[in-house]
Structures are given as structure tokens and as C-alpha cells.
C-alpha positions, -999 to 999 in steps of 0.1 A, spaced: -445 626 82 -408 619 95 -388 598 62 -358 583 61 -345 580 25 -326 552 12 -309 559 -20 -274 563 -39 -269 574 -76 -281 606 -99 -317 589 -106 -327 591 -68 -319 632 -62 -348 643 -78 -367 621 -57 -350 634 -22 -349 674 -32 -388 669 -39 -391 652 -2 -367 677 10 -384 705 -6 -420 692 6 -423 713 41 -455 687 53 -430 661 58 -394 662 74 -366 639 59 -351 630 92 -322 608 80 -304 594 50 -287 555 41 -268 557 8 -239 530 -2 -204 535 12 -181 562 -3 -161 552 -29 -123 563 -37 -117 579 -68 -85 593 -86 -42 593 -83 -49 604 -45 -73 575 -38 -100 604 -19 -132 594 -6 -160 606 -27 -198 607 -17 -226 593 -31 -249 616 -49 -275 614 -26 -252 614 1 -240 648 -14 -275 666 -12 -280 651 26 -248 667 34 -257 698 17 -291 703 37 -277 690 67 -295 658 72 -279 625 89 -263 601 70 -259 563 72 -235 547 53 -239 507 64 -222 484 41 -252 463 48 -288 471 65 -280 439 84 -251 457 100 -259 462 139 -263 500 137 -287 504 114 -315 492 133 -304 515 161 -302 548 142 -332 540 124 -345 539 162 -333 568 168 -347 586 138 -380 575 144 -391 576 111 -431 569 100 -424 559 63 -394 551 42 -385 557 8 -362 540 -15 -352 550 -51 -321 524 -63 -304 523 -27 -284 491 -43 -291 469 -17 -308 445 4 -332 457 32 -339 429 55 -373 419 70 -364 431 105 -354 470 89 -390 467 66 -406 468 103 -392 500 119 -410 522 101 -446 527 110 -459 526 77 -429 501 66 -409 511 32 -417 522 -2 -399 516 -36 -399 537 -67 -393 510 -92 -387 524 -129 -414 499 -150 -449 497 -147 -447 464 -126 -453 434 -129 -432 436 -157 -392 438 -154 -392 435 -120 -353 435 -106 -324 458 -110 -322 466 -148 -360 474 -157 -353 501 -180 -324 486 -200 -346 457 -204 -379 478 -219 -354 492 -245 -334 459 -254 -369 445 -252 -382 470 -280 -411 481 -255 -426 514 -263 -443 521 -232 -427 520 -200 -430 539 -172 -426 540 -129 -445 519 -101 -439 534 -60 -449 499 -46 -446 487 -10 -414 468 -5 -419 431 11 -396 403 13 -402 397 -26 -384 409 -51 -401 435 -63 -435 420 -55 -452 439 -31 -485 459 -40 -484 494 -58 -493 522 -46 -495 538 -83 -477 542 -114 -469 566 -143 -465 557 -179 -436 571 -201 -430 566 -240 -398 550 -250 -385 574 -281 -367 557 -307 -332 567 -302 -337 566 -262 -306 551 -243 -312 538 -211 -294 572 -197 -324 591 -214 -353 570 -201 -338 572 -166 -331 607 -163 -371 616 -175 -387 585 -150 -364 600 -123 -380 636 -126 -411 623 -132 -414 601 -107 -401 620 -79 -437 633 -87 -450 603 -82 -432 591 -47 -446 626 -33 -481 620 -44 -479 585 -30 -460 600 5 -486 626 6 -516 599 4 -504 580 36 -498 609 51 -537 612 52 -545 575 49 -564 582 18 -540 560 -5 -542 521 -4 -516 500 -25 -531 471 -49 -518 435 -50 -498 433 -83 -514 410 -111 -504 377 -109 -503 380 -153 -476 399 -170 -443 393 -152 -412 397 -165 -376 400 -147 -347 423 -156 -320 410 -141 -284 426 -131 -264 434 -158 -222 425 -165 -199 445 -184 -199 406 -204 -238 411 -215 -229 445 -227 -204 429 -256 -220 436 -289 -231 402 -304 -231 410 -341 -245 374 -346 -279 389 -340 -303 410 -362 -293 449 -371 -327 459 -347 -316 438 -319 -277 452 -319 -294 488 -324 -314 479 -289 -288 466 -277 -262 489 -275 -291 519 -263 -300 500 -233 -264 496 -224 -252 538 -227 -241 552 -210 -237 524 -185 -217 497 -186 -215 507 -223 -213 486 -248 -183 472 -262 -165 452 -287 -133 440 -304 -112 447 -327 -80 422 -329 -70 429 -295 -84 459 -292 -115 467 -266 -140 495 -280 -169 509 -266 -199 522 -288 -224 546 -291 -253 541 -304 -257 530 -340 -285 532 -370 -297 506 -387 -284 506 -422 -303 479 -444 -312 504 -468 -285 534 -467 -276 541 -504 -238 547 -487 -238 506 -476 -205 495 -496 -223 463 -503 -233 430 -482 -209 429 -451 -208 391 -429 -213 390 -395 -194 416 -379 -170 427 -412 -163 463 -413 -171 483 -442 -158 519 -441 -164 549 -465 -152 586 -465 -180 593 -442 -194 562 -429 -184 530 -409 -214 502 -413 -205 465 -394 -223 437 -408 -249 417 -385 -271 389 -391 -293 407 -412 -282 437 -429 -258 465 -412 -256 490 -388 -241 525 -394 -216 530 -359 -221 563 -341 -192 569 -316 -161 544 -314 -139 551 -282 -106 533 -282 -87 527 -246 -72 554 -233 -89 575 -256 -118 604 -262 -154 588 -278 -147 598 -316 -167 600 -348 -165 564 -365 -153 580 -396 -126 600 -379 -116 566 -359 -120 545 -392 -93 570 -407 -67 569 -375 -69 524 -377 -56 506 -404 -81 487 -415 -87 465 -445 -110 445 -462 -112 418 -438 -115 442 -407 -137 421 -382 -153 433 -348 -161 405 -326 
């Protein structure tokens, strides 16, 4: 079949190589987001799937919007019979759904109906889900709510960050957009109406909903701050002072805990930093001041002059 792939960040490449690499269909043309500008010199840098078009010498689109003009007359041009989208990062409007012949299809990173919309896999971890996994699902006006085509199921692992889980679904379920490709190819493959029981929505998140709340319980901080790494990264304060965390351990029961710490008090050791949340502590991981490299918390502890009262809010 002739594709057209719509896509833009590191999760959708393994989707596009395996559609690249797949000779009984021909990826005839790419739509990625704008380039962005990027260091002292201000240069234009390519998406990442915009990089692998470029590098197998396929067409590339880069509309600000699919309602822009020219992107109902390349797509024209293209011809395609199917397209694919893995995280494209925006909109595709009802009159762009109808060009294809076989209209569009979404690899979605849950097993939907749950977590529909644009965070899915932050949200199973913050969540405290253990199975997750990826839905290829026809795209419709809906968000997220056309029928599926099929899914995969993946286990969440207890120290997973969101940049864990997304890097196995993406591998994985390039495997699972080719399958699904490769069934309409035939027209052995028909997609199932999603159950109207079970939904759940993930919505976008802000750099402000990835500020630690130490106000909460030591599990949901851990959660937390794994569904927010790598990206936007999660973040507190100290005085004035913005720093972003790695993940932390719950410490309720480490014999190192210098005794019970209030809400967000800092109690540091010779090789420990523990922050006090609503219900016991948390042992910090990484602490990365501004301008700074990530750091062990000890190391950081040692380098700030803290005291008893130290606070992170």
C-alpha cells in the first residue's frame, strides 16, 4: 500500500523504519511538526522523524497546521491508500481523515478505552497501573475514540519512568502498526467499536503539574515524579531555588531515616537525603540545580547549606 506517515519525536521512528523497511508497502510521503531552532546560532533542527524521511529520501511536509491549504494538495499528490500516525502532535481535520482511501490510523500508547489523550503513559504510572500497553485504532473526529484495530499489553516495572515505558511500547508497537497495515493491505483485518465501560483521559501535561506536591503520600510523590522523567521533569524548590528530580524511593522504613520529617523538611545524612511527605519519606535520587549537571543528592546535600529547617516546596 502507498502510506503517508504523520509523526514527530523519538517514539514514532521505530514505527516509520519498520514501514520503511517493510518492501509490500511504499512510504510515499512524510508530515512531521515545523523545525525548531536550537543553540547560540539559532539553526533549524529537524524533527526526528523528519531526520529518518530525509535520510531515505522520502517527502516531507512540515504544515504548521493540517488545516493549512497545502496539505490537502500534497496529500493529493501523494496518493496515499492508508495513513499512519504515531504522536504527530497535532490536529488532523475531518476533511485530511478523507484523503486517504482507507482514512488514518493511530498508534495510541494504552490499551484504550482507558487514558485516552496526549499523556496515556505518564498517567498509567502516576496512576500506579501495572498493565499497560498500545491500541492502533482508526482515527475519527473523537478524541481518541475511534474503533481498534488491536492492541498489545506491556507490564509497568516498578521503577519504570515514563521515558522507559515509552521507549519499550514504541519498539513494540511499531510491531503492532505493521501487523495492523499488513491486515488492510489484504482486507482481512476489521477494527472493533471501543467499549463504552472503562474510560479514562490523560490529559496534556504543564511543566506546573510536574511540581512535586510533598503534601501527598510517599507512593504517590514516588509515581509522581516517574511519570514526569525525563519529560517535563519534575521539579521543586528550595528558597528560591528551582530543582529538578530523579526518581526517589520510598523511605518509611529505611533504618538511615534521621527520624519523622514534616511535609517537605529535609533530612540529610553522610549518604542519604530523605524529604518528608504526608506519610512517611522519600529517599531523593538525582537533584539538578540551574545551570548545573544532575548530581547524587548526597553530593548536592554536601555543596547547599542546609539546616535543620531545610524545606522543599
Amino acid at each position: 500500500m502507498r502510506l503517508v506517515f504523520a509523526g514527530t519525536p523519538d517514539v514514532a521512528v521505530p514505527t516509520l523504519k519498520e514501514l520503511i523497511d517493510t518492501p509490500d508497502h511504499d512510504v510515499v510521503g512524510v508530515i512531521t511538526r515545523p523545525d525548531t531552532t536550537a543553540g547560540r546560532g539559532r539553526r533549524a533542527v529537524r524533527s526526528a522523524v523528519g531526520a529518518v524521511a530525509d535520510e531515505a529520501g522520502i517527502e516531507v511536509l512540515t504544515p504548521r497546521r493540517m488545516s493549512d491549504p497545502d496539505v490537502a494538495e500534497v496529500l493529493a499528490r501523494w496518493s496515499p491508500d492508508l495513513g499512519v500516525v504515531v504522536a504527530y502532535g497535532g490536529l488532523i481535520g475531518q476533511d485530511v481523515l478523507e484523503l486517504p482511501a482507507h482514512g488514518w490510523v493511530n498508534l495510541h500508547f494504552s490499551i484504550l478505552p482507558a487514558w485516552r489523550g496526549a499523556a496515556p503513559v505518564q498517567a498509567s504510572i502516576a496512576a500506579g497501573d501495572e498493565i499497560t500497553g498500545a491500541s492502533v485504532f482508526a482515527l475519527e473526529a473523537g478524541l481518541d475514540t475511534g474503533p481498534v484495530y488491536g492492541t498489545l499489553t506491556e507490564q509497568i516495572r516498578p521503577t519504570d519512568t515514563a521515558g522507559d515505558l515509552l521507549a519499550r511500547l514504541s519498539e513494540s508497537g511499531s510491531g503492532l502498526m505493521k501487523a495492523v497495515v499488513d491486515g488492510i493491505a489484504v482486507g482481512e483485518l476489521a477494527a472493533v467499536p471501543q467499549d463504552a465501560a472503562g474510560v479514562s483521559h490523560a490529559a496534556k501535561i504543564t511543566v506546573d503539574d510536574a511540581r512535586v506536591r510533598w503534601d501527598l503520600p510517599s507512593h504517590l510523590v514516588e509515581r509522581a515524579i516517574r511519570a514526569h522523567t525525563p519529560a517535563p521533569g519534575a521539579w521543586t524548590m528550595i528558597g528560591d531555588v528551582r530543582l529538578k528530580l530523579g526518581p526517589v524511593t520510598p523511605a518509611d522504613t529505611d533504618p538511615g531515616l534521621p527520624g519523622p520529617l514534616d511535609v517537605g523538611q529535609i533530612g540529610a545524612t553522610k549518604k542519604a537525603v530523605f524529604v518528608g511527605t504526608a506519610s512517611g519519606a522519600v529517599r531523593l535520587g538525582t537533584v539538578q540545580a540551574p545551570g548545573k549537571k544532575a548530581m547524587n543528592a548526597p553530593d548536592w546535600a554536601r555543596g547547599t547549606r542546609l539546616d535543620e529547617n531545610g524545606r522543599l516546596a
